[in-house]
C-alpha positions in Angstrom: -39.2 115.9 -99.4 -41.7 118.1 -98.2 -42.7 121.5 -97.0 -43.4 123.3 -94.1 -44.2 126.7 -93.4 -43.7 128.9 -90.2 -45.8 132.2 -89.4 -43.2 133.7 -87.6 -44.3 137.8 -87.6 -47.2 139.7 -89.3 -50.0 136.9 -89.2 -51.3 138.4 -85.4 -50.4 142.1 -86.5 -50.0 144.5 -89.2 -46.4 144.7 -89.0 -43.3 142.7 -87.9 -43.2 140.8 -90.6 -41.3 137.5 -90.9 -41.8 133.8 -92.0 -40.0 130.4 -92.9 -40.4 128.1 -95.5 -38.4 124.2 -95.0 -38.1 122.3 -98.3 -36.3 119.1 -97.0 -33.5 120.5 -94.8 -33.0 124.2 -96.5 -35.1 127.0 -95.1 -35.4 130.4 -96.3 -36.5 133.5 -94.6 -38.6 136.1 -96.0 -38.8 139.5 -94.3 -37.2 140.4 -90.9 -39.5 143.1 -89.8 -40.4 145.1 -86.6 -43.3 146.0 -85.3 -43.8 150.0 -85.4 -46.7 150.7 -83.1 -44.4 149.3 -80.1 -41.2 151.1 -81.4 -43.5 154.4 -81.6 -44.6 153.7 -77.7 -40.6 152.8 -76.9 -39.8 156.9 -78.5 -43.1 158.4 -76.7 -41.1 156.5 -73.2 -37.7 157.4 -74.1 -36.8 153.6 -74.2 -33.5 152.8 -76.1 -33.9 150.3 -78.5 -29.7 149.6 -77.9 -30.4 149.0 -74.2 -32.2 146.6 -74.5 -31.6 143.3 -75.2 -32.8 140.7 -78.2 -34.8 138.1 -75.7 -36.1 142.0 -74.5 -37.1 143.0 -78.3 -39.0 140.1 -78.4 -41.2 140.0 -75.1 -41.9 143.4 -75.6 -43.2 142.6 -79.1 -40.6 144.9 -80.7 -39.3 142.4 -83.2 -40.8 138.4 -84.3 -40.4 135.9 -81.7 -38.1 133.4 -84.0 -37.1 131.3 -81.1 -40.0 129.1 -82.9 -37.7 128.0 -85.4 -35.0 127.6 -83.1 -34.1 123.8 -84.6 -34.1 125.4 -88.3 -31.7 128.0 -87.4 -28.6 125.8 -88.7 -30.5 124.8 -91.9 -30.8 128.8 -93.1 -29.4 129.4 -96.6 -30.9 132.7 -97.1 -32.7 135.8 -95.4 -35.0 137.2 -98.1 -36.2 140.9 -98.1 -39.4 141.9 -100.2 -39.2 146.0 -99.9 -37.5 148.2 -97.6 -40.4 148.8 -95.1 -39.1 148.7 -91.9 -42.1 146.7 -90.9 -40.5 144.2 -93.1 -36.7 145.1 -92.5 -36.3 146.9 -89.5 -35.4 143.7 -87.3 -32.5 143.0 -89.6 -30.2 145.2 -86.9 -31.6 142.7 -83.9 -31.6 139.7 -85.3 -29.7 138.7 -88.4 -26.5 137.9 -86.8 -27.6 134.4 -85.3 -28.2 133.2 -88.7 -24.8 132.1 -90.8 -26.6 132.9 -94.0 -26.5 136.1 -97.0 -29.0 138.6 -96.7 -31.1 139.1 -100.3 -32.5 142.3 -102.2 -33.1 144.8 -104.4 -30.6 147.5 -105.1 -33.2 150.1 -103.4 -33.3 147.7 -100.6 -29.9 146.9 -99.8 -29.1 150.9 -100.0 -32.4 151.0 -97.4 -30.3 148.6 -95.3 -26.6 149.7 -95.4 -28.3 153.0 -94.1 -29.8 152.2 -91.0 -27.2 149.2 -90.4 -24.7 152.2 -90.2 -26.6 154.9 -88.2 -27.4 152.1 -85.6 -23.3 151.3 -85.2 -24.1 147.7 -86.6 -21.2 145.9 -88.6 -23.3 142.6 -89.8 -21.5 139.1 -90.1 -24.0 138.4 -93.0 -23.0 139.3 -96.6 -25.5 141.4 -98.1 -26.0 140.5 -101.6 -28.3 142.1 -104.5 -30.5 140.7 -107.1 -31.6 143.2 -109.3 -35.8 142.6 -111.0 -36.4 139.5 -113.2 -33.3 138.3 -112.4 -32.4 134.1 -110.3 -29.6 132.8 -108.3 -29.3 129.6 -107.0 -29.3 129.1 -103.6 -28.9 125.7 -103.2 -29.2 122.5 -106.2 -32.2 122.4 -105.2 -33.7 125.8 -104.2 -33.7 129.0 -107.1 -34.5 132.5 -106.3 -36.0 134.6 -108.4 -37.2 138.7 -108.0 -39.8 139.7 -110.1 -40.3 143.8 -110.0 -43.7 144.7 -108.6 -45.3 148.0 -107.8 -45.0 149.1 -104.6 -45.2 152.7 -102.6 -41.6 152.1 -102.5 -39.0 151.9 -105.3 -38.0 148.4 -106.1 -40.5 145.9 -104.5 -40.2 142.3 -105.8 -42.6 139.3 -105.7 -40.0 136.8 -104.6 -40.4 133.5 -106.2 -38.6 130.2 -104.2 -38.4 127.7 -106.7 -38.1 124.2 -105.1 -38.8 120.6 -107.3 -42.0 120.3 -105.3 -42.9 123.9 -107.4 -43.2 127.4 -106.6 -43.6 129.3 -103.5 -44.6 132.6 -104.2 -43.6 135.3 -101.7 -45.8 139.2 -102.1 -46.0 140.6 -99.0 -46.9 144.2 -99.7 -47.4 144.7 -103.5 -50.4 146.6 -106.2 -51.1 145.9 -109.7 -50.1 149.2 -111.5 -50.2 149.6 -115.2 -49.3 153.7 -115.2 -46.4 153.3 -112.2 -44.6 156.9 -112.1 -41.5 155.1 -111.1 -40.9 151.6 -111.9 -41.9 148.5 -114.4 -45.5 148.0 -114.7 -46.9 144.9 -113.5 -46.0 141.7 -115.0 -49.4 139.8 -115.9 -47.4 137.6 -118.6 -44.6 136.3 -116.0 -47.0 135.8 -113.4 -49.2 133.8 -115.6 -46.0 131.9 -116.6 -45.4 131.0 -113.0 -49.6 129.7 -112.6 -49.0 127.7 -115.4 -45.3 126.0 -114.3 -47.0 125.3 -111.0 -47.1 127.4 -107.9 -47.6 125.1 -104.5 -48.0 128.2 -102.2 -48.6 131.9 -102.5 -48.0 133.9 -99.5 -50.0 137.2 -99.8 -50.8 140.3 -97.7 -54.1 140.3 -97.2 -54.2 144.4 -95.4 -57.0 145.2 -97.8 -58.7 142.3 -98.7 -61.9 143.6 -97.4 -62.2 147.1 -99.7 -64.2 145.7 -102.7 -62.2 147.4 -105.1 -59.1 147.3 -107.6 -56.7 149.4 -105.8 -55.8 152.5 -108.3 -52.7 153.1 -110.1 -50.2 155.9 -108.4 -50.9 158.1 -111.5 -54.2 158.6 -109.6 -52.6 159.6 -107.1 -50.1 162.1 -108.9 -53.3 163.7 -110.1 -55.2 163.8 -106.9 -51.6 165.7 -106.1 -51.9 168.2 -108.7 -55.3 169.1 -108.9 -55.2 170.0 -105.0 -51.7 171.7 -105.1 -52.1 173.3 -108.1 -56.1 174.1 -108.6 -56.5 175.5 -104.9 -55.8 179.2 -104.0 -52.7 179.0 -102.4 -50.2 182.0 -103.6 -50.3 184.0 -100.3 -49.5 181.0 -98.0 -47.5 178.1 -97.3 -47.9 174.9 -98.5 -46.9 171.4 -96.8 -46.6 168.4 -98.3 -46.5 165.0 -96.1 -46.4 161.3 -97.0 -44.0 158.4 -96.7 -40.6 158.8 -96.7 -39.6 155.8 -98.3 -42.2 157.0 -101.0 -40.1 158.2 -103.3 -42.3 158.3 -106.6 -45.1 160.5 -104.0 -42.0 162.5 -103.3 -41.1 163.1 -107.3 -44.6 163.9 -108.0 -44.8 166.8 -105.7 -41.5 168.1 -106.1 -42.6 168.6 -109.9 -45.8 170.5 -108.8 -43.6 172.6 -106.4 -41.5 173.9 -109.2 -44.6 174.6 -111.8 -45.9 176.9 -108.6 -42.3 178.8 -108.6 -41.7 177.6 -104.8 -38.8 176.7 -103.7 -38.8 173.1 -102.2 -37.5 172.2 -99.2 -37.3 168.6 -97.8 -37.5 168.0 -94.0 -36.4 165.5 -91.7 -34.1 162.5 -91.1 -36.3 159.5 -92.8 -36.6 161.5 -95.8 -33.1 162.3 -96.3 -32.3 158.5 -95.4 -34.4 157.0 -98.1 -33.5 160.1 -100.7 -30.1 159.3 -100.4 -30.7 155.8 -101.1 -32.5 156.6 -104.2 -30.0 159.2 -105.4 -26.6 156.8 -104.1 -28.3 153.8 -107.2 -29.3 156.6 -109.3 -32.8 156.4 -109.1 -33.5 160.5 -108.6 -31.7 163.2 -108.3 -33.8 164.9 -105.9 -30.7 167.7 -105.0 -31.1 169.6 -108.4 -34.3 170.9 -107.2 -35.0 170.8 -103.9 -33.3 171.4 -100.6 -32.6 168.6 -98.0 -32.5 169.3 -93.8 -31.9 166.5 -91.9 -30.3 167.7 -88.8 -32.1 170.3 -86.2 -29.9 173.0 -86.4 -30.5 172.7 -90.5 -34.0 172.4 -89.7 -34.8 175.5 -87.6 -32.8 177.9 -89.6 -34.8 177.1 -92.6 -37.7 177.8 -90.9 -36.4 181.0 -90.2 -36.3 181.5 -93.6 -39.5 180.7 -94.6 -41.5 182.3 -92.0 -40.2 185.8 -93.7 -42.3 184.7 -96.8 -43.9 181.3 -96.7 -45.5 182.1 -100.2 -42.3 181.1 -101.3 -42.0 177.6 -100.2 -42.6 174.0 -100.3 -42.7 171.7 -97.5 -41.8 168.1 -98.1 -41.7 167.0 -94.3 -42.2 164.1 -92.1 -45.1 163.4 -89.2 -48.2 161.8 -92.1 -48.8 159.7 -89.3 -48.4 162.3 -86.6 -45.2 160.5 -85.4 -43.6 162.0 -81.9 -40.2 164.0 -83.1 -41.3 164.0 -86.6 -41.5 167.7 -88.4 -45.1 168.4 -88.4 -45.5 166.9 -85.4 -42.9 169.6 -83.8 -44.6 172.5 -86.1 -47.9 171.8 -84.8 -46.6 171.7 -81.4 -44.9 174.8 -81.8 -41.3 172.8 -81.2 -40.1 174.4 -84.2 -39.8 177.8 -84.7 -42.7 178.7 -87.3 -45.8 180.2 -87.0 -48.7 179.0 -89.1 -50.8 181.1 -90.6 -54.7 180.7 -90.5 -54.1 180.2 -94.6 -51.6 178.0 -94.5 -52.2 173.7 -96.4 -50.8 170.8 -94.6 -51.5 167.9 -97.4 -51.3 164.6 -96.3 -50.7 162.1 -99.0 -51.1 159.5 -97.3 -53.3 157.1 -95.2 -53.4 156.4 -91.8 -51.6 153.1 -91.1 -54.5 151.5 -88.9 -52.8 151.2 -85.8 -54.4 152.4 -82.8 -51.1 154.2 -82.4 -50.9 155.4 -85.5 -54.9 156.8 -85.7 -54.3 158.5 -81.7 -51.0 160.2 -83.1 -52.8 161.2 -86.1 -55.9 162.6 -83.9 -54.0 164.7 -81.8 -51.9 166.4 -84.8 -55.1 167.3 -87.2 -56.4 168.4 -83.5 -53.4 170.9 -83.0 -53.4 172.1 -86.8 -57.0 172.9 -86.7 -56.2 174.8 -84.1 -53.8 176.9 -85.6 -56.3 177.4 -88.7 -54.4 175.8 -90.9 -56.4 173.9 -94.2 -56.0 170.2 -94.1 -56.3 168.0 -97.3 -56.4 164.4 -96.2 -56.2 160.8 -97.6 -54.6 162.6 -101.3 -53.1 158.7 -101.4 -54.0 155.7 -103.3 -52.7 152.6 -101.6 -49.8 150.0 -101.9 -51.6 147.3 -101.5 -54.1 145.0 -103.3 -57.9 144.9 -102.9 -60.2 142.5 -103.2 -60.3 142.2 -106.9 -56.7 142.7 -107.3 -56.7 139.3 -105.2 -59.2 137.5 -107.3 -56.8 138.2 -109.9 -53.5 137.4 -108.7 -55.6 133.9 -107.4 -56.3 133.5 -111.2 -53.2 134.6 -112.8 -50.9 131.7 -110.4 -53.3 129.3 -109.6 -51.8 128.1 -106.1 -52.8 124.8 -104.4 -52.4 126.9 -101.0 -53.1 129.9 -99.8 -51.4 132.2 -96.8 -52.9 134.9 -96.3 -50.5 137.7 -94.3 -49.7 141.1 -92.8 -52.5 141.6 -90.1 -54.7 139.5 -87.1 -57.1 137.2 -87.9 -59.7 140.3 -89.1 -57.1 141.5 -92.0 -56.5 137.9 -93.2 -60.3 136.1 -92.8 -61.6 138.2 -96.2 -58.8 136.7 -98.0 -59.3 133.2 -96.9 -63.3 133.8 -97.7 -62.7 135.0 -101.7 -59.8 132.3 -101.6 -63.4 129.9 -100.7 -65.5 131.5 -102.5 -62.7 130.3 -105.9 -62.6 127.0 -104.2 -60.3 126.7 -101.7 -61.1 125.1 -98.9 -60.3 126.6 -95.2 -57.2 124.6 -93.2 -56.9 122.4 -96.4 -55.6 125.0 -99.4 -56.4 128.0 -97.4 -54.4 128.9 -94.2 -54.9 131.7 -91.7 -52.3 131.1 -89.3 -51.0 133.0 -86.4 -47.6 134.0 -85.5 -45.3 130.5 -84.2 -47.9 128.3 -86.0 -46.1 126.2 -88.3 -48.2 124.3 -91.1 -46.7 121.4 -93.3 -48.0 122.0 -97.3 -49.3 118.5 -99.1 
């Protein structure tokens, strides 16, 4: 028995993620992402994504090219997702139904899922199935599946663990150390230890900040950073706007709770948010509803708008277009697509980063460029990431002790600094430490 490993999205790119691990003649899948800059350009050229067909998705670098593991496709016992990024679930619609296999995850996750599987029209052939944090199944006699909860800028991210009887494979693509989460378990030094020490043959980690010589900090930061601009600025004659990721639903807690100690009322905008709200509210997570209003549809939108205008003083924003996204809410407000005026006093706070795209970082140009305009205050980069840095790695090395590593989630310049500290440990490069790119396959000694 042996292993083997396929990099099939997310190891040229920051996005699309998707790989394959073979023990004997079982494989398992882990993330079926797509790749967001290219669905971005396919909105901007009023391309639909339903017209086209999967062979298209693929050349046009919308989803993973999995035609690479064409000859494994009969042997796939599971499709296993992480978090509910769509950059790590958003091929799911496209490409799930060739594989006669379950679809794997969280409760958050699955909810994520159903959502989108519904608004697209798609009935999928695979079972979705949900393992809830620190809990197994077995897949196969041989192969055991195991989510351990990890902090995330979503609710419910897992390290997935593949247990096979050659040892562990450890799946994290997109995951922090936290130990003052606002939502969620705090990170789990004792199991992960537990895993180094019962033997861990691979670890497959994102690598997006490996470079930032730092410990990424804890969300409570960023609640902070939160509270100290929204409620420490001078603020009570104007409107304020609050914009960050949709599916960041902890981000999303934090500022409602500053909106009501200001007396505003709160009022959520746009179709994302009220997807991945309505997740979190269907398992119980939040109930947002109780203090803040939810627009999702234009019509809602607008009249709203109309509202607030009268006395924006009034009101919190809680909108879409962080990354200056084309159709998104503050993309249409800076554009004067929706009907409000700014006012020359008005904050746009982006709690966020820019997702380094060169998409992404043009969108986001051109918006600050039209708010400025309108001479409106921007607070920027009120965020602390996701993801792990560089000493957050060195960590996570120590704690599981893998004999390889894969680094993932970017090209070759997000995943070299990992492979260097994974060298700088001990590892050696195309022995224990692998940067691949997408259809290379690699077998694990």
């Amino acid at each position: 028995m042996e292993i083997e490993f396929c990099a099939i999205g997310g190891y040229s790119e920051i996005g699309m993620n998707m790989c394959a691990v073979k023990v004997g003649n079982e494989v398992v899948i882990f993330d079926m992402g797509f790749y967001l800059p290219e669905v971005i350009r396919l909105q901007d050229e009023e391309i639909v994504k339903t017209n086209l067909s999967r062979n298209d998705l693929i050349n046009l670098r919308v989803i993973p090219d999995d035609r690479v593991i064409n000859e494994w496709k009969p042997l796939v016992k599971a499709i296993v997702l992480g978090h509910c990024h769509l950059d790590h679930i958003g091929g799911v619609s496209y490409m799930a139904d060739e594989y006669n296999c379950p679809i794997y995850g969280s409760p958050f996750t699955i909810e994520v899922l159903k959502s989108i599987l519904k608004d697209e029209g798609i009935k999928p052939k695979n079972k979705l199935k949900i393992i809830s944090g620190n809990d197994s199944i077995k897949l196969t006699k041989s192969l055991t599946l195991e989510f351990l909860p990890i902090p995330h800028s979503t609710p419910m991210a897992n390290i997935v663990i593949l247990h096979t009887p050659l040892g562990a494979v450890v799946y994290g693509n997109d995951f922090k150390f936290d130990n003052s989460p606002i939502m969620g378990p705090k990170t789990n030094y004792k199991r992960l230890r537990e895993l180094g020490e019962g033997g861990v043959i691979l670890l497959v980690c994102d690598a997006l900040y490996a470079h930032e010589e730092m410990k990424t900090p804890s969300e409570l930061i960023a609640k902070e950073m939160l509270k100290d601009v929204m409620l420490s600025t001078e603020n009570k004659d104007n409107l304020i706007i609050v914009t960050t990721f949709a599916s960041h639903i902890a981000r999303i807690k934090s500022a409602i709770e500053f909106g009501t100690k200001l007396n505003r009322k709160i009022i959520i905008m746009g179709r994302s948010m009220d997807r991945y709200i309505t997740a979190a509210e269907n398992i119980g997570l939040v109930n947002f509803r109780k203090d803040a209003f939810i627009t999702k549809y234009a019509d809602q939108v607008k009249k709203k708008l109309h509202e607030i205008q009268k006395n924006p003083s009034k009101y919190l924003i809680i909108c879409t277009g962080h990354q200056g996204e084309p159709g998104s809410i503050l993309q249409r407000l800076a554009t004067k697509d929706l009907p409000y005026e700014f006012s020359p006093r008005d904050q746009v706070i982006f709690s966020c980063k820019v997702i380094p795209a060169p998409i992404n970082i043009a969108n986001r140009v051109a918006l600050e460029a039209k708010l400025k305009q309108r001479g409106v205050r921007l607070f920027k980069e009120i965020h602390t990431s996701g993801h792990l840095a560089r000493e957050d790695h060195h960590d996570l090395i120590n704690l599981l002790k893998p004999k390889h590593i894969i680094p993932a989630q970017g090209d070759v310049t997000k995943l070299t600094p990992l492979a260097d500290l994974a060298e700088e440990i001990g590892y050696v490069r195309n022995k224990t430490v692998h940067v691949l790119k997408d259809g290379e396959k690699i077998k694990i000694e």
